[in-house]
N, C-alpha and C positions, 0 to 999 in steps of 0.2 A: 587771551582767554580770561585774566583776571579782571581785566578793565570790562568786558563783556558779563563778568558774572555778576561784579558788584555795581554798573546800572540794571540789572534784570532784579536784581534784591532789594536793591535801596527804593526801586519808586513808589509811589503813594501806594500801587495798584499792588505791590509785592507786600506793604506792609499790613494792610488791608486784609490780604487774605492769609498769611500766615497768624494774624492775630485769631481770625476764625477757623484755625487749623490748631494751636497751638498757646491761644492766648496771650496776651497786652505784654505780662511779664517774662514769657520763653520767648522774645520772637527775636532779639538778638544770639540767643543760642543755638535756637534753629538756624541762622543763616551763618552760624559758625560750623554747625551739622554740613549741609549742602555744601558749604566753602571746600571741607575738609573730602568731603566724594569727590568734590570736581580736582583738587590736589591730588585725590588716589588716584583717578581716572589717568591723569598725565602723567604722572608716574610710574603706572605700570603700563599705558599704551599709547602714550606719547600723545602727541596735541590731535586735537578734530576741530575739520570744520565748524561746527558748532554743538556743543553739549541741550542736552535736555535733561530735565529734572523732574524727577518721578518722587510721589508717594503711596503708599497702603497704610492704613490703618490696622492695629489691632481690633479686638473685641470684645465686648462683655457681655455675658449673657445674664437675663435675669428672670426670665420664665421660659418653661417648654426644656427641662433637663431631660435628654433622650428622647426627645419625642421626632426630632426632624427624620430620622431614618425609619422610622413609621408612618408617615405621610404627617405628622403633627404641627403641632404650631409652637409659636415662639416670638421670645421677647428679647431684643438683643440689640447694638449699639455700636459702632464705632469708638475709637477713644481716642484721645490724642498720642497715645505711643502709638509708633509706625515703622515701616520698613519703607528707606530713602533710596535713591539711585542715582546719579550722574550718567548716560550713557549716550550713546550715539550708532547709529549705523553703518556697518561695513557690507562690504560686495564681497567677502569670503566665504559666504555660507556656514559661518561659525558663530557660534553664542559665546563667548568668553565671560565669568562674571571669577570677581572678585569680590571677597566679603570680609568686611573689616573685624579684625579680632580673630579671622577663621586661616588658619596655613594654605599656602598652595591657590592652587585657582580652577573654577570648575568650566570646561573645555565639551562644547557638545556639537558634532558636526551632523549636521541637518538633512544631509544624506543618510543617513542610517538613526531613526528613529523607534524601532524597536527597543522595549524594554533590554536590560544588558545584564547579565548572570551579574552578583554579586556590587552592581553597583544600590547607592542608596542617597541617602542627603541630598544636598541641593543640585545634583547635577541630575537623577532621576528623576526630580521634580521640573527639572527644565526640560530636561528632554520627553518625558511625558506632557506637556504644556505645549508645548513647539506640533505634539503629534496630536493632541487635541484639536489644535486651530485648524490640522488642514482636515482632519476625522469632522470637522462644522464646515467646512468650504472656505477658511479666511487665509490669507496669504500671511506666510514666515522670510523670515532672513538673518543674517547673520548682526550681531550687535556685540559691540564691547561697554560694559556697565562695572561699574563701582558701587557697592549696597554696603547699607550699617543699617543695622535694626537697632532700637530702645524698647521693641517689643519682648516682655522678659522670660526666655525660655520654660519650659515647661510649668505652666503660670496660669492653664487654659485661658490664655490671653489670645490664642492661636496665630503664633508666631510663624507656624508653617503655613499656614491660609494667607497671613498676609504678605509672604513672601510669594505663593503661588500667585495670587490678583496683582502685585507689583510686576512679576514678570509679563503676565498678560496683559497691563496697562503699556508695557512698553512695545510689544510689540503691537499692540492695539494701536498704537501714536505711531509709530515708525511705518508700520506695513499696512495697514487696513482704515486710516485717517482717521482714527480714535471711535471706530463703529462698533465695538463690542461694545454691552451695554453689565451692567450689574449681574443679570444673570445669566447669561452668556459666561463670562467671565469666571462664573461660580461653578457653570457646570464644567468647564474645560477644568478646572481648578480642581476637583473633584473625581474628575477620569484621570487626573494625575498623580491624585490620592490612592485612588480604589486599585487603579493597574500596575502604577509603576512602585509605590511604596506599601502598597500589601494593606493598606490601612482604609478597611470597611467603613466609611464616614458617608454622613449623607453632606448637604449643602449650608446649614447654619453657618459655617464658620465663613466660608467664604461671601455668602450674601452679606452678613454681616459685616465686614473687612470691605468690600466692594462698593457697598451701598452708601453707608454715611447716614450719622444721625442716628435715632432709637426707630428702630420700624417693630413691625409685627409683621412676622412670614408664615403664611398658610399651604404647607407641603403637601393636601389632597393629589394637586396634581404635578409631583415634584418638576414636571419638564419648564412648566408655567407657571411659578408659587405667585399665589396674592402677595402681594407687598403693601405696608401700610406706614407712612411715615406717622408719626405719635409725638403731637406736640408736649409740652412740657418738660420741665427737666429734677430730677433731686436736687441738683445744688440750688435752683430758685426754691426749690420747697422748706429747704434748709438741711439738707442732707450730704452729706460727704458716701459718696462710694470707693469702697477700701477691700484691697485686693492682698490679701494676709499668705505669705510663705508657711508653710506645715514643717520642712525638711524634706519633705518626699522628693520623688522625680517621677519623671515620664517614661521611663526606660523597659522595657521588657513587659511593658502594657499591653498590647496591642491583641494578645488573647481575653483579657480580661474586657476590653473595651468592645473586640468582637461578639462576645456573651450575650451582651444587653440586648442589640438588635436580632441574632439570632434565637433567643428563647423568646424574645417576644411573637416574631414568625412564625415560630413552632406552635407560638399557640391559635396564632391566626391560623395558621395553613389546617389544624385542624377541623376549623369549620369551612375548608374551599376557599377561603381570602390568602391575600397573602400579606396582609399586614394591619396592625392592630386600630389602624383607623376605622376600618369597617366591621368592628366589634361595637357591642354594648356590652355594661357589668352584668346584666342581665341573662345574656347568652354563656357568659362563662360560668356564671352559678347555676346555671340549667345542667353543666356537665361539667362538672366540678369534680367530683369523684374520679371520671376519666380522663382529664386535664393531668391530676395531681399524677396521674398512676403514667402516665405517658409523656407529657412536657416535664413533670416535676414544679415541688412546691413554689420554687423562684423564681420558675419560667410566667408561673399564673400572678405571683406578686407584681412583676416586670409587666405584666400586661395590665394590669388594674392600676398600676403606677401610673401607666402611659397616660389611662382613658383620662383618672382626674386631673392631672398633668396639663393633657392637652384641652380642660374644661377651664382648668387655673389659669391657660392665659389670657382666655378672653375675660375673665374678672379683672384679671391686672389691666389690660389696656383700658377696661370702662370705667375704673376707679382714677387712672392714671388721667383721661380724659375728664373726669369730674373733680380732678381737685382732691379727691380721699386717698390720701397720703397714710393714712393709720389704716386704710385696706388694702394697700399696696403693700404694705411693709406687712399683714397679715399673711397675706399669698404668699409671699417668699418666705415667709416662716415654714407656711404649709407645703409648699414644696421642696425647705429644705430635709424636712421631716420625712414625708415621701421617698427621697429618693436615698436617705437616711433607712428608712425602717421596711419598703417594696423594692425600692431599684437595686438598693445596696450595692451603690459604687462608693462605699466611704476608706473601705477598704482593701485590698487583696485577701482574698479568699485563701491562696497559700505561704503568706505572710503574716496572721492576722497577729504576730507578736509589737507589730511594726504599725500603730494606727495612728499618724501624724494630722490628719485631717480628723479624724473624731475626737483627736486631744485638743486642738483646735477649737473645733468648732463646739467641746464644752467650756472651755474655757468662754468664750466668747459669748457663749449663749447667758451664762451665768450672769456676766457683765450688762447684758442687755436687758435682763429680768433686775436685776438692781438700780439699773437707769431707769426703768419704764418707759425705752421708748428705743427702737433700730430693729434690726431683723438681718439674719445670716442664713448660708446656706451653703453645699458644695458650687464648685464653680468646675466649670466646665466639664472633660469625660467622666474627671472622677480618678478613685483608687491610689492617687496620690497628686504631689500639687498644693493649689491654694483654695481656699474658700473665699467666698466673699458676705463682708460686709457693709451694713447700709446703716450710719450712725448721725445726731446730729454733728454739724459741725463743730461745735463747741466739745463734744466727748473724744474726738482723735486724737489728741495729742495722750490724754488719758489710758486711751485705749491703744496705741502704741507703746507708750510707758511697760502696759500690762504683759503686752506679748514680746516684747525683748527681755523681761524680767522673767517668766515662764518658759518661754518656748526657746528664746534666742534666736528668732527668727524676724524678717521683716514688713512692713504694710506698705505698701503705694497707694497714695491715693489718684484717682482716676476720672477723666470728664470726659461727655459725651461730644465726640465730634462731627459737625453736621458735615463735612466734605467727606466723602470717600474716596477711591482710589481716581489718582490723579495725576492728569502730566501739568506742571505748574507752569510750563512755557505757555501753554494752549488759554491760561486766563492772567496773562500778563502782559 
């Protein structure tokens, strides 16, 4: 098994592509990554036939804050953090996974796919995934896998997304000859969100995770989104994307994060729609008065939020397509602002003693008006977490200095990665 692993790593063909998975200077760490799944793998299930090797990527998002569960659009990226695998096929009709750093092992038997009282975490996710593919018509089975994520927990880097698209890349390779496609993938990935973890999400995170590279997705008709790959990148523009810790976490969210797309519906559903794509600003200042008196004042913010929201991303992609870099970094001002002063997910509503992302994101902001020159914003659900910022590359070092000296907390910095989820055997 190791003489098998280390010719699949070493040939020209392996070095090739994890350089454009990961870069010239990670790519002996990365196959120290893999090395180290395929040693889990045999160690907790003893040798196989032959291993495969899985990736998913995390994600960044950089326009369209809460617009995707309104049919909206959006601007979003893979990155090089990722969730890895080592796995292989068994005839037991069991999914066994192990996950490095995590106790115990999560055990899901394929006979009984029904949601389970009381379960949650990664084994609800698989066994929601598992009941996805046959709820599409694609054939499951049993596999034992070894996973480590460098995707950083509650980070809206969407660590749980790309652990969802990882396991559906595996069984996609194993069971179905790798025919799921990106969104396919997103929606199974989705109905294992929505049913099995209680967690009302639409599909950004997983297209984004699935896809590879910076696209633009247009949710009108979520079964089918437009997808648009989006040449260019920040780091050729001269720009460092930086992904800033607050102190917050992700925990006990999940009502707060439900709000957004619910008061927005409420406001749609009042004129017959049911969701705020098929609004104008116009139709809500028409009834404005009876908006405020029935959805309430936040409910009508969240929808005016959306409309410019989902107007800003098509700015960003056509600036991003022309080369205006100083309108790009405007837009994400203006939708940090937005979602800042309409959406208001900066902070919990019954915590508000506790605002780690708006201590954050002044800090930062301050920094950025004395440079004259980057652009910040919340990053992902929101209400705690990290923000992100878009700085040249010459201020990070500066601007990390700043936020371990104030906040004590951490930056990563993050690049755009054009593979998405993927079984590395299948291009080696």
């Amino acid at each position: 098994m190791n003489e098998q692993f280390e010719q699949l790593f070493h040939s020209a063909q392996a070095k090739q592509l994890l350089e454009q998975m990961y870069g010239s200077e990670e790519r002996e760490q990365q196959i120290d990554r893999y090395r180290k799944r395929m040693e889990g793998y045999l160690a907790q299930f003893g040798t196989a036939e032959s291993l495969s090797y899985f990736s998913a990527p995390g994600r960044t998002e950089i326009g369209g804050n809460h617009t995707d569960h309104n049919h909206g659009k959006v601007l979003a990226a893979s990155i090089q953090l990722d969730t890895i695998a080592a796995a292989a096929a068994v005839d037991t009709g069991v999914i066994s996974v192990i996950s490095e750093g995590y106790p115990g092992i999560s055990v899901i038997h394929l006979d009984n796919l029904e949601p389970q009282e009381g379960e949650g975490g990664t084994a609800a996710l698989i066994r929601g995934i598992a009941h996805g593919f046959l709820q599409h018509g694609y054939r499951i089975g049993g596999f034992n896998a070894s996973v480590s994520s460098n995707v950083l927990p509650a980070s809206g880097l969407s660590s749980s997304a790309s652990f969802e698209v990882l396991i559906c890349q595996i069984l996609s390779t194993l069971y179905n000859n790798g025919e799921l496609d990106a969104v396919m993938m997103s929606r199974i990935g989705k109905h294992a969100e929505n049913l099995y973890w209680n967690k009302p999400s639409g599909m950004l995170d997983q297209m984004a995770c699935s896809y590879g590279g910076m696209i633009t997705i247009d949710f009108k008709e979520p079964a089918q989104p437009r997808i648009e790959r989006i040449p260019g990148t920040f780091e050729a523009a001269g720009y460092s994307l930086v992904i800033v810790g607050t102190g917050g976490n992700h925990a006990d969210l999940t009502k707060d994060y439900a709000s957004i797309p619910n008061e927005m519906r409420a406001v749609a559903q009042a004129f017959g729609v049911e969701v705020c794509r098929d609004l104008t600003a116009e139709m809500i200042y028409g009834r404005l008065a009876e908006l405020r008196e029935t959805a309430g004042d936040r409910a009508v913010l969240r929808a005016l939020h959306f409309l410019d929201e989902n107007d800003r991303v098509g700015k960003q992609v056509e600036a991003i397509k022309s080369g205006e870099w100083q309108n790009v970094l405007k837009h994400i001002t203006a939708s940090g602002n937005s979602s800042w002063k309409w959406l208001q997910n900066i902070y919990q509503e019954s915590v508000s003693r506790e605002q780690g992302i708006a201590i954050t994101l002044a800090i930062t902001e301050r920094f950025i008006e004395q440079l004259g020159d980057g652009a910040c914003r919340v990053h992902g659900g929101g209400f705690a977490g990290v923000i992100l910022a878009v700085l040249p590359h010459a201020a990070v070092d500066e601007y990390r200095e700043l936020i371990a000296r104030t906040t004590g907390t951490e930056l990563f910095k993050i690049r755009v990665r054009e593979i998405g989820a993927v079984c590395l055997n299948t291009l080696l």
